[in-house]
Every structure is written in C-alpha cells, then in structure tokens.
C-alpha positions in Angstrom: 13.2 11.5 -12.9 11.3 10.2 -15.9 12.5 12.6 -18.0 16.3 11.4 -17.1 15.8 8.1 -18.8 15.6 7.7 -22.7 12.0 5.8 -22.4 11.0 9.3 -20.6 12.5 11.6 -22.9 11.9 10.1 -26.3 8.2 9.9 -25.0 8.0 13.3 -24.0 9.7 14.8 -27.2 7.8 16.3 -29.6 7.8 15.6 -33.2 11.1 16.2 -35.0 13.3 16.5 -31.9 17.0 16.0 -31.8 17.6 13.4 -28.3 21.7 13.3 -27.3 22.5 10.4 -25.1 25.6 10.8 -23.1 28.1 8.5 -22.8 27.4 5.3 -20.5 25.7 2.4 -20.0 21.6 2.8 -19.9 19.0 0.4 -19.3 16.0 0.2 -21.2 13.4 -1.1 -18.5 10.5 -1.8 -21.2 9.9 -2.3 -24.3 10.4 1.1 -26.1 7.8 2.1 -29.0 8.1 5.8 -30.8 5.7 6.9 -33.2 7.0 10.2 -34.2 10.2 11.5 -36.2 12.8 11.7 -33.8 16.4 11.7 -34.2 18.4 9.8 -31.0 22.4 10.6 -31.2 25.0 8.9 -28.7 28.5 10.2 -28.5 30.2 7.1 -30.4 28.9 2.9 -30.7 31.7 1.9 -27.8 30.5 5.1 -25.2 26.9 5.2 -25.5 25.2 2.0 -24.7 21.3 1.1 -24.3 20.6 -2.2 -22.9 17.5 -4.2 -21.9 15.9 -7.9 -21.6 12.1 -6.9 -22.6 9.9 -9.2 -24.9 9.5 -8.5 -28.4 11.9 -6.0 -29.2 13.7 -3.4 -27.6 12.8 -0.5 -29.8 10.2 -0.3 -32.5 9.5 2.4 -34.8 5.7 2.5 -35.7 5.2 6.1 -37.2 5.0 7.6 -40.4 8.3 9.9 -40.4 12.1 8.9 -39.9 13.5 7.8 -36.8 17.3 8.7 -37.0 19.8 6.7 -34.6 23.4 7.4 -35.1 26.4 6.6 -32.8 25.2 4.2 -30.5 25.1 0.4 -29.0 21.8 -1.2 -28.3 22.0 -4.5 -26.8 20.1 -7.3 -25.6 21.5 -8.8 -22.4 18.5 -11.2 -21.8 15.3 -12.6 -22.7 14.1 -13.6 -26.2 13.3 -11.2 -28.9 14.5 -8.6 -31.8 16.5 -5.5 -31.0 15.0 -2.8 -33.4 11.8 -3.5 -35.1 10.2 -0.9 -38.1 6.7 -1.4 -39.4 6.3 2.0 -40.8 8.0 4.8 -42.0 11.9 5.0 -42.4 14.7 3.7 -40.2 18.1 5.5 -40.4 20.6 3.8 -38.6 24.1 4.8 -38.6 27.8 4.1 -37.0 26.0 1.9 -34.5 26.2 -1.2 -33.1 23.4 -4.3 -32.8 24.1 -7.2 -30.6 22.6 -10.4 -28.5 19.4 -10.6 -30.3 17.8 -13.8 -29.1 15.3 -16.3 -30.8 13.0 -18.7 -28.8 10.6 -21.1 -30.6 11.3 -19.2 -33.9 10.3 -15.9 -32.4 12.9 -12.9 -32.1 16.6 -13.1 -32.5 16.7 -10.7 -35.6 18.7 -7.3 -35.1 16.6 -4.9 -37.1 13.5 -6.5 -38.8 11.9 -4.3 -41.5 7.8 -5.4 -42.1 5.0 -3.9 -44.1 6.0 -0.7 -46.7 8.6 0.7 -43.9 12.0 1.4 -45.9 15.4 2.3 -44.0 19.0 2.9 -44.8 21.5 1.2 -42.4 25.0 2.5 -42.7 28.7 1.9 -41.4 27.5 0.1 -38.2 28.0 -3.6 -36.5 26.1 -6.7 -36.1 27.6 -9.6 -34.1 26.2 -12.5 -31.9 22.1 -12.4 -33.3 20.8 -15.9 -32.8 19.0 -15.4 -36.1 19.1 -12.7 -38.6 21.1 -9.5 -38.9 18.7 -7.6 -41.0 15.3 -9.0 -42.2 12.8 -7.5 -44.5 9.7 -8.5 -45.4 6.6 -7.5 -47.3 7.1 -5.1 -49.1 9.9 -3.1 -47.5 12.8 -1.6 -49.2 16.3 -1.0 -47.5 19.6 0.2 -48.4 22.6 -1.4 -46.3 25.8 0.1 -46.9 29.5 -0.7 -45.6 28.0 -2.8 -42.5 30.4 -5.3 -40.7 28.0 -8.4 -39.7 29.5 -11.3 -37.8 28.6 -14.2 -36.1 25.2 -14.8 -36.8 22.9 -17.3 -38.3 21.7 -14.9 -41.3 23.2 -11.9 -42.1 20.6 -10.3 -44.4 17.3 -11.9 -44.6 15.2 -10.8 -48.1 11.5 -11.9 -48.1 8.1 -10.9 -49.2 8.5 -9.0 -52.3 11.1 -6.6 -50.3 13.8 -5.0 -52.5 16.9 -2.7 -52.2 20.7 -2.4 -52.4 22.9 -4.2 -49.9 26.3 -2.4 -51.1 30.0 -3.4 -50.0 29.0 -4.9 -47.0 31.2 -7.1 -44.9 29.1 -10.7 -43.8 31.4 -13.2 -42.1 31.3 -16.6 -40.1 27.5 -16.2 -40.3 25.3 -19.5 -41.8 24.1 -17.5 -44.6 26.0 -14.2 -45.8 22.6 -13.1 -47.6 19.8 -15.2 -48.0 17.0 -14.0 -50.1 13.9 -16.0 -50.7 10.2 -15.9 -52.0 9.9 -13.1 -54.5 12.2 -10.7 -53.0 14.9 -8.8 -55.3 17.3 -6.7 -54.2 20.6 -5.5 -55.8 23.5 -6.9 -54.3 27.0 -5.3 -54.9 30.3 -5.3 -54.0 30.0 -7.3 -50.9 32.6 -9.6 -49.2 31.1 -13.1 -47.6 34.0 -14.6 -46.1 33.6 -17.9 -44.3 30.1 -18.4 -44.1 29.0 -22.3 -43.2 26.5 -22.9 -46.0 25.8 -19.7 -48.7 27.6 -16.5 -49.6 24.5 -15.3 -51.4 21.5 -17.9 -51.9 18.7 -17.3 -54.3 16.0 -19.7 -53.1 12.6 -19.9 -54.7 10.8 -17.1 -56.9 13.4 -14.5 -55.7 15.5 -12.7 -57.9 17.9 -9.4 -58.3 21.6 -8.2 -59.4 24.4 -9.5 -58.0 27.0 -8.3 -59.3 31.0 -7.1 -57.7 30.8 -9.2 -54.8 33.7 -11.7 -53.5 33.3 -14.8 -52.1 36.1 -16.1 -49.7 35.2 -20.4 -48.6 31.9 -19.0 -48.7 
C-alpha cells in the first residue's frame, strides 16, 4: 500500500528515478521531504493533483541534485505554511500549478521559497491565491522564472539576500507587489507584464539593484 502513495514511492525511489503520477486527485498526508534527484511527472496541471494541510511546507527539496516536477497541481487545502520549499540543490518546475499557500503570524504562505545557494528554473506554470509570496528567494539563491502566470497574491516575486537571476516575460497581475526586490538582491528583469497590481509593478527598495529592462506596466 505504501508504495501506491507518492510519499511511499518518492521515498522508496532510488536516486535519479523518473515517478509518473496518474491522473486524480492525491492527498499528501505529511509533510513530504526528498533528498535525492528525482524527477515527478503528472499527466497535465488540471488532471494530476497533490493536495495536503501539513505544517511547514508540503514538499521540500533538501538534496544536492535536481528535483524535476513537470505537469502537475500541488495545492494547499488547509493549515498554514509554504507549498514547495528548496534549500539545496536545483528546483525544475514546469507547466504546473501552485495554489492556497497560507501565512499565519508571518510564517508560510509563500508558493515556492528558494533559501541558502539552492538555484531553480520555474517555467510556463501558475500561481494564484498565495496569502504571501509567489516565489521567494533568499540568500544567496539564483532562479530563472520564465513565462509564469501569477495572480492574486500578496507578492509575486520576492528577491532578498543577495539572491540574483532572470525573471523573463512573466505575467504578475492583481497581486500587491508584481516584483518586489529588496536588501542587496539583483536580478535581471525582462520583458514582464504587471497589470493591476495595488501598490508596485517592480519596487527596488534598499541596497538592491539589477536590469530592468522590456517590461510593461498596465495601472501598476
């Protein structure tokens, strides 16, 4: 039976194993940690579906490889905390879907939260309804974000620490903040669209820096 769920199988895999999740809805009874390179593949972000309510996180990535996740929801349904959290290695997300991240007494509520030297490359996926951020990094971590869709949040991307990167022709609307980079953090931002956003398209706020450059800014 263990070995049906994807707590039991991505535990049981070995290092550099390929997981398919069918179609459906699946719950995710604990927090879910992997420390090996693993890639996890649903069969499309509206068939395959991973839900759960633990504390902290739903999934963190603690190893020194790449965890791959492509074509797939994960979602928070309850309880306060992040969805996806990477504190080493490299994150590769793509065509998925992030939602329902929640944030109690400024813990939690971030989508995917990048610490440390972990580095990741989030691609042609969807971020709605995170209490707090979209995608944060910190530290020293360095991400590349490309044609993402991220709605309905307080932040969409989150830049701290001295973390760095490319967020490229990315879509952030009716968020707080589109992209908010702070401290000494200094990405490259291009050709991104901030529609509608309550208080910043991009903000540069103390010692940060980085090229903006291409991007359009509709009421915010």
């Amino acid at each position: 039976e263990e070995l049906r769920t994807v707590e039991g199988r991505t535990q049981n895999a070995a290092n550099g194993d390929t997981i398919r999740v069918p179609a459906g809805i699946h719950t995710l009874t604990r927090s879910l940690t992997i420390d090996k390179s693993l890639t996890i593949i649903g069969e499309g972000m509206d068939s395959t579906i991973l839900k759960g309510d633990a504390a902290e996180f739903l999934l963190r990535f603690s190893g020194n490889g790449t965890l791959t996740i492509q074509d797939l929801t994960l979602s928070r349904e309850a309880g306060y905390g992040d969805i996806i959290v990477c504190s080493h290695g490299t994150l590769s997300l793509s065509h998925c879907k992030a939602e329902g991240a929640r944030e109690h007494d400024n813990r939690g509520g971030v989508g995917i939260r990048f610490t440390g030297g972990s580095q990741g490359t989030i691609r042609e996926s969807v971020f709605n309804n995170n209490q707090f951020v979209v995608i944060a990094m910190s530290d020293t971590a360095t991400v590349t974000a490309e044609n993402n869709v991220l709605t309905d949040n307080r932040y969409g991307f989150a830049c701290f620490g001295t973390s760095a990167g490319t967020i490229r022709n990315n879509t952030c609307r009716g968020n707080k903040h589109g992209i908010y980079i702070d401290q000494e953090a200094h990405p490259t931002c291009e050709g991104n669209t901030c529609e509608g956003n309550t208080d910043s398209g991009i903000a540069y706020i103390a010692s940060s820096s980085g090229k903006a450059r291409k991007n359009t800014y509709i009421g915010r």
